[in-house]
C-alpha positions in Angstrom: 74.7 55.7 96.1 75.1 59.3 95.0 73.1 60.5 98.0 76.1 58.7 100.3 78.4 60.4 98.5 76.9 63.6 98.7 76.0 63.7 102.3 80.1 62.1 103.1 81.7 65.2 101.0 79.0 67.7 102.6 79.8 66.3 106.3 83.8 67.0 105.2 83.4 70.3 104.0 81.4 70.9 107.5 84.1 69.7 109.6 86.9 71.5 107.7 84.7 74.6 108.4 84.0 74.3 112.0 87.8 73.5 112.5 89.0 76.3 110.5 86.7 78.7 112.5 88.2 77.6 115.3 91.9 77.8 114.6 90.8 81.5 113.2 89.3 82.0 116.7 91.9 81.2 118.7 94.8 83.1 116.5 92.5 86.4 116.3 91.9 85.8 120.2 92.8 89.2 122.5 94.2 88.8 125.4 92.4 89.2 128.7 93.8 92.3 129.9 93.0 94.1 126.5 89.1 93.1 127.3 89.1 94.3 130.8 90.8 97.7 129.5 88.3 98.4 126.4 85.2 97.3 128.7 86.7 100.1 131.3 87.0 102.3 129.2 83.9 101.9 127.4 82.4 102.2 131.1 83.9 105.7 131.8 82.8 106.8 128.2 79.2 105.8 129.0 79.6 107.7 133.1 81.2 110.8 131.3 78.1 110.7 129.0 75.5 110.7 131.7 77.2 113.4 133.6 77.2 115.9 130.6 73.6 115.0 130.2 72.5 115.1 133.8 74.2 118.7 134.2 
C-alpha cells in the first residue's frame, strides 16, 4: 500500500519536473538568427586563429 503510494507521488514529482524543464526551455529559447550569428562568429574566431598560427 505504501509502496503505491510512494511510486504515485514519485511519478508526480517526475512529471512536474520534465514539464517544468520544458516550459524553462522554451522561455530561455534564442532565437535562430542569434545562433547562426554566434556560430559565425565563433567560425571567424577559430580562421583568424589558424592564420596567426600558420604565419
Amino acid at each position: 500500500m505504501i509502496a503505491k503510494i510512494w511510486k504515485k507521488l514519485l511519478f508526480f514529482i517526475l512529471l512536474i519536473a520534465c514539464l517544468f524543464n520544458i516550459v524553462i526551455k522554451m522561455v530561455n529559447k534564442s532565437s535562430l538568427k542569434q545562433e547562426l550569428q554566434s556560430s559565425a562568429q565563433y567560425i571567424q574566431q577559430q580562421e583568424t586563429k589558424s592564420e596567426i598560427k600558420n604565419e
